[in-house]
N, C-alpha and C positions, 0 to 999 in steps of 0.2 A: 698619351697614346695607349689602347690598351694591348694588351698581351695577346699574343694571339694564341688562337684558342688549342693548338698542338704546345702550349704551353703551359696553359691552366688545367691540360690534364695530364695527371704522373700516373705513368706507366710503371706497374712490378711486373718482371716475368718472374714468375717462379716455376723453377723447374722440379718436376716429380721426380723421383728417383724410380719408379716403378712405368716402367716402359715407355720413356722418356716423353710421356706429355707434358702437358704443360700449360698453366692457366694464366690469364693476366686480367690486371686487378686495376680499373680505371675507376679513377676520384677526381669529381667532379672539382668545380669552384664550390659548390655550397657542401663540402665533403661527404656527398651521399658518394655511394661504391656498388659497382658492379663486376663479374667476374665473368670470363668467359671462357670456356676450357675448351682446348683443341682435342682434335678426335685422332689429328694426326699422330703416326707412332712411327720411331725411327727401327726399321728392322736389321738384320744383317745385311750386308752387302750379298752374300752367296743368297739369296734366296730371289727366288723372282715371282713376280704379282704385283699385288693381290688380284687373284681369278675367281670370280662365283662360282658356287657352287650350283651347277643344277640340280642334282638329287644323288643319293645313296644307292648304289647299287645292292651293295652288298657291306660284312662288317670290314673286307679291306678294300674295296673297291668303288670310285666315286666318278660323279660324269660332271665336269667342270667347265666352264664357256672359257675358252683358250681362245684368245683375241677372234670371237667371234665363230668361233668351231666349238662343236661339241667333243669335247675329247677326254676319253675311257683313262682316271687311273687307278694303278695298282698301287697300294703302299709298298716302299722298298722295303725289302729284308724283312718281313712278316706273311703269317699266314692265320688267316681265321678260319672256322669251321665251319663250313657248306652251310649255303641256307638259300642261294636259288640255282644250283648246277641242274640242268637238266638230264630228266631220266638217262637219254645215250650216254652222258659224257661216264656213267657206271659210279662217280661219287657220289654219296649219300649225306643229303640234308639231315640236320639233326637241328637239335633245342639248342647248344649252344651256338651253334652259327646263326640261329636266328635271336638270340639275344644278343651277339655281337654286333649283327648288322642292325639291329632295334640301337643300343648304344651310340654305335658307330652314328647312326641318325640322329641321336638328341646333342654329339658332340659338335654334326655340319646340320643343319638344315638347310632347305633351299632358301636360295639367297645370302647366306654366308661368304664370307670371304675366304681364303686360304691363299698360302706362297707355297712356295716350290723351291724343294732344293735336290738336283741333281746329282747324280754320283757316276761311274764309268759308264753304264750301260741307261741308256735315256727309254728306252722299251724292251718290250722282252715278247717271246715266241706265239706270244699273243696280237702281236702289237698296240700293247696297251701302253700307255708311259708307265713310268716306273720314277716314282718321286718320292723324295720326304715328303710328309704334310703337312704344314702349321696353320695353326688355327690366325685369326688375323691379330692376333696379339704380337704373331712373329716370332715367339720365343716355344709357346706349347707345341710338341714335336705330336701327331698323332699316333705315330708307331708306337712311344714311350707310353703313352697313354693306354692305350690297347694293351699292352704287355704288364704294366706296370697291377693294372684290374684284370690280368688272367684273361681278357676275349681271346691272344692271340699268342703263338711261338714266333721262335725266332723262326725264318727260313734262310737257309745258309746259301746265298746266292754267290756264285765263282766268280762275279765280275764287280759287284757291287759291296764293299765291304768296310767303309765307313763307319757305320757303328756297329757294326756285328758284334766285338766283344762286348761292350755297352748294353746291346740287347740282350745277349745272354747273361750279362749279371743282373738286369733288371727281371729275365724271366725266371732267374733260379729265387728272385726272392718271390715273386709270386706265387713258386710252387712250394717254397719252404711254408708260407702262410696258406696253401693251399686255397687259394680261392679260384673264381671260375672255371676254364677247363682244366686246373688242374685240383678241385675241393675234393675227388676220387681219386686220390693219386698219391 
């Protein structure tokens, strides 16, 4: 009788140690092999998604399909420099906030995926949400990113304060190496 055929092929999973995929490796009966690598990745529990990204607003600000809404966010606990405020609002656009938001764009483009991690306050005076942002790897934090290459400060929000120390030691070494808004400084 012959073997059935979930038999005559052996399965390895091996597991990545780098954001937990993981491929597996089927060998036939005539020992040729093929590999097949999952796309799935296991994220945090605290985050939720993954949400598309529709488009960049701006370098902190992004507009994402939220179970089918279009919805405005703000990164938490940061602040980049103007690059579409209009004329009233009396802020003024400058070069760095449009290199922010140019970055900010080559880190989400449309169609990218992103999660979402909450903190006290879920929107702000704006009614914009107000979230972490990671990239869909689950682990790259956006905010840390932005600070980490100088586009952005910390912004010291009263209700929202999870990594606020975190951010400011990421931003004082950006301004110790003096790079982006802070290369004059």
């Amino acid at each position: 009788m012959k073997k059935p055929i979930s038999l005559l092929l052996s399965l390895i999973l091996v597991l990545s140690l780098s954001a937990c995929q993981y491929s597996v490796v089927v060998t036939d009966e005539e020992g040729n092999t093929s590999t097949v690598i999952s796309n799935e990745q296991e994220v945090p529990a605290n985050l939720e998604g993954p949400y598309e990204v529709d488009r960049v607003v701006d370098g902190d600000t992004i507009i994402i399909d939220l179970d089918g809404v279009k919805t405005r966010v703000r990164f938490a606990n940061i602040d980049c420099p103007e690059s579409v405020a209009p004329e009233e609002s009396g802020k003024e656009n400058t070069e760095e906030g449009m290199v922010a938001s140019e970055f900010t764009k080559g880190l989400l483009p449309s169609g990218s995926k992103v999660y979402l991690e909450y903190d006290v306050s879920r929107t702000d005076k704006y009614d914009r949400t107000l979230a972490y942002v990671y990239l869909d790897d689950g682990e790259t934090m956006i905010e840390r990113v932005l600070l980490e290459n100088g586009f952005a400060r910390v912004y010291n929000d009263k209700n929202n304060k999870k990594y606020t120390e975190e951010f400011y030691e990421i931003q004082d070494q950006a301004k110790s190496s003096k790079i982006g808004i802070w290369k004059d400084q």
